[in-house]
N, C-alpha and C positions, 0 to 999 in steps of 0.2 A: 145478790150473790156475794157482793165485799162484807156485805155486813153481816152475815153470817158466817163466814170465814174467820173473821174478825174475831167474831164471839166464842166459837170454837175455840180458834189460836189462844184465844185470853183467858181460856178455862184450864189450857195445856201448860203444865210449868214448862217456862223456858230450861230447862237443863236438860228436861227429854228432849226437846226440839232441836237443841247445841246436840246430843248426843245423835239425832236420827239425821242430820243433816252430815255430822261426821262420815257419821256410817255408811249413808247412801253417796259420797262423795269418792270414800275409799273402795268401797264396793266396784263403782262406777270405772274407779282407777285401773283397779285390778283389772277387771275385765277389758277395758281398752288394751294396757300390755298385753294379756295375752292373744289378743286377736292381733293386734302389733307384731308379736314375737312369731303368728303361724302366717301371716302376712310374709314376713322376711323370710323364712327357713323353704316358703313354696317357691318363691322368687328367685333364691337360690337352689333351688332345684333338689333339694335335701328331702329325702322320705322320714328325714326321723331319724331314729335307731331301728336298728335292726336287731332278733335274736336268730343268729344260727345253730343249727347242731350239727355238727361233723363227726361222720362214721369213726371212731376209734381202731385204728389198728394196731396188730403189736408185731412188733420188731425183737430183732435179738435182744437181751438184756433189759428188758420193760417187763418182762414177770417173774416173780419171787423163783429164783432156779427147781424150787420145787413143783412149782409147776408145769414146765416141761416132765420133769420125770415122773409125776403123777396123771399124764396128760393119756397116756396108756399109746402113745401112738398116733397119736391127734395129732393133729395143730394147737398151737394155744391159743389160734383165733376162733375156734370152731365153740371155744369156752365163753368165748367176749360174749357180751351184746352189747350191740352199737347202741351209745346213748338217744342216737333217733328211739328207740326203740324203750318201753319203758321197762327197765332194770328193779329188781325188789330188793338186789343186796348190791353193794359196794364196795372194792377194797384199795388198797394204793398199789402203784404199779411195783412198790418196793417192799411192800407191807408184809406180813404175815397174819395179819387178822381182814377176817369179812365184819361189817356192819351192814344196818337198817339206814336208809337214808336221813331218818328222821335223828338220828343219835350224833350227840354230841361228838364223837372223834370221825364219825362222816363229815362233819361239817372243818373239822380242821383238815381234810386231804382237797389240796390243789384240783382244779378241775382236770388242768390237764396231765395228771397223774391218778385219776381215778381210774378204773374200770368195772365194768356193770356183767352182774349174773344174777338170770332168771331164775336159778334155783339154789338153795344150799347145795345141795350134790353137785351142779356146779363149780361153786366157789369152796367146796373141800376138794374135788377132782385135782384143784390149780394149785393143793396142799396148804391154802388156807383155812383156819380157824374162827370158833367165832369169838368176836370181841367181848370180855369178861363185862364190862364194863355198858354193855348196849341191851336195854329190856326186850325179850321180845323175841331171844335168838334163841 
């Protein structure tokens, strides 16, 4: 059994064998840390992260004044959907334009300055518009 091992090995250039040995060494490493790292986080009694989603409500002064007076008599919560919930349009609490989630100036409003509507008619009711600049609207 050594001596065909041997002969094997001696057929294999050593540079792969430097190189598989690396490999399997760091490989080895890694995986020790992280069995390490969920080793200490259980021990400290940590779940992890967490993501939550908190119902959005609004208050005086959190939607574009036009949307109270577009609101026909509403509430301007009756307009929200709560981010649990999933929203197809977007706007800022200060804003005047609606966007698509997926569009570039959704992505520059604050989370917790967003609010979420099911529908366009919706988010024109709250006397927003749609964003020039967003495909799709």
């Amino acid at each position: 059994m050594r001596e065909r091992s041997n002969t094997l090995l001696s057929r294999v250039p050593k540079d792969l064998l430097v190189l598989l040995v690396i490999l399997l060494s760091s490989s080895a490493s890694f995986g020790l840390g992280m069995l390490t790292e969920r080793e200490t986080t259980a021990k400290k009694g940590s779940e992890g992260f967490k993501i939550e989603q908190t119902p959005l409500t609004a208050h005086s002064g959190e939607l574009p004044a036009a949307a109270y007076a577009a609101s026909s008599g509403a509430s301007p919560q009756a307009e929200i959907v709560s981010p649990a919930t999933t929203g197809k349009y977007v706007a800022s609490k200060h804003g005047k334009r609606y966007y698509l989630p997926s569009c570039s100036g959704a992505a520059r409003i604050k989370d917790s300055n967003k609010i979420w509507f099911a529908t366009v008619e919706d988010a024109q009711k709250a006397g927003l518009t749609p964003a020039d600049n967003c495909d799709g609207l």
